[in-house]
N, C-alpha and C positions, 0 to 999 in steps of 0.2 A: 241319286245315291240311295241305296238299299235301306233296311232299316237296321239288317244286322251291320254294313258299313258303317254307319253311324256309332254302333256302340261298339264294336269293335273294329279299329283302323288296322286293316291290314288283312281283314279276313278275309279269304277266298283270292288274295292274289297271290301270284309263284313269288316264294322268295326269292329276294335276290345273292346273289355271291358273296359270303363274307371274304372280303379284302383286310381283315384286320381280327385279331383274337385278343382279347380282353382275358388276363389273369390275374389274380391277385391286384396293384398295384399298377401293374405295366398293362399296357398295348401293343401286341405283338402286329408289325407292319410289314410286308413282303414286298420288294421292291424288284426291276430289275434294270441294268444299265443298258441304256440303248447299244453305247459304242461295243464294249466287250461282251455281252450278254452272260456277264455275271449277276449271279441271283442274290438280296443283298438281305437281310432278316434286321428289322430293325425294330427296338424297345423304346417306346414313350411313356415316360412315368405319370399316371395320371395328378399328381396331388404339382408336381412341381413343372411339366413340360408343356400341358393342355393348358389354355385359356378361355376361356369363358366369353360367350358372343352375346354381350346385352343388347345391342342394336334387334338383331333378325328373329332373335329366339330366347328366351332366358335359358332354355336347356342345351344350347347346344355348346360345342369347343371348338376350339380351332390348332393349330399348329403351322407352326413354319420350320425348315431345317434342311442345312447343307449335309450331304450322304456322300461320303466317297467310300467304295471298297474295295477291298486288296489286289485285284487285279492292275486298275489302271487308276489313272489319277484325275478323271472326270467326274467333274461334282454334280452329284443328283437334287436339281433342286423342290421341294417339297409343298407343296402346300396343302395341309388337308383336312377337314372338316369333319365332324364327329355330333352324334345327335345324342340322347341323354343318354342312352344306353352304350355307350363308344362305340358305336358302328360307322365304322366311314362313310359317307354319304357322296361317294364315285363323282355324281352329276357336280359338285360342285370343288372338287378337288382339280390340283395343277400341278403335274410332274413336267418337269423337264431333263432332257438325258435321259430317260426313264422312263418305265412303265410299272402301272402297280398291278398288281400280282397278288390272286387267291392264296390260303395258304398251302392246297393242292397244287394247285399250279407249281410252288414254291417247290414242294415235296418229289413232285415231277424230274427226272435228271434230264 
């Protein structure tokens, strides 16, 4: 490990995709339904829907949540993980029915 890796985590490697947009309050989440391939836009409140992971990480959150969207009536099951800064952290998330989804991706018709 470099010296500037050390002080700074993260430096010199490609970002990755953000899968989630942090606003205000909420967390904007992009989903999409395997069966129908409806695209589904979902809002996570951070003060009252995020939970706090004290085992792994003091910073980190987590969620869980059933998704269903107007097309059909197959529920998206959710699970997914967030580090301090609310950024999903993909490697340790679990959709089922579903896949998650940039918000480009989302914006995409």
């Amino acid at each position: 490990m470099g010296f500037f890796s050390r002080l700074f985590p993260g430096f010199g490697r490609p970002s990755s995709p953000l899968f989630s947009k942090s606003q205000g309050n909420g967390i904007w989440v992009y989903l999409e339904c395997e069966k129908c391939g409806e695209k589904i836009k979902l809002r996570l409140s951070k003060s009252t829907e995020l939970q706090r992971i004290e085992e792994s990480s003091p910073n980190a959150f987590y969620v869980r949540k059933l998704v269903m969207g107007e097309k059909c009536f197959t529920r998206i099951e959710v699970q997914l993980q967030f580090d301090q800064s609310y950024r999903i952290m993909p490697d340790l998330c679990e959709i089922n029915n579903g896949t998650l989804l940039t918000e480009q991706e989302y914006e995409e018709n």
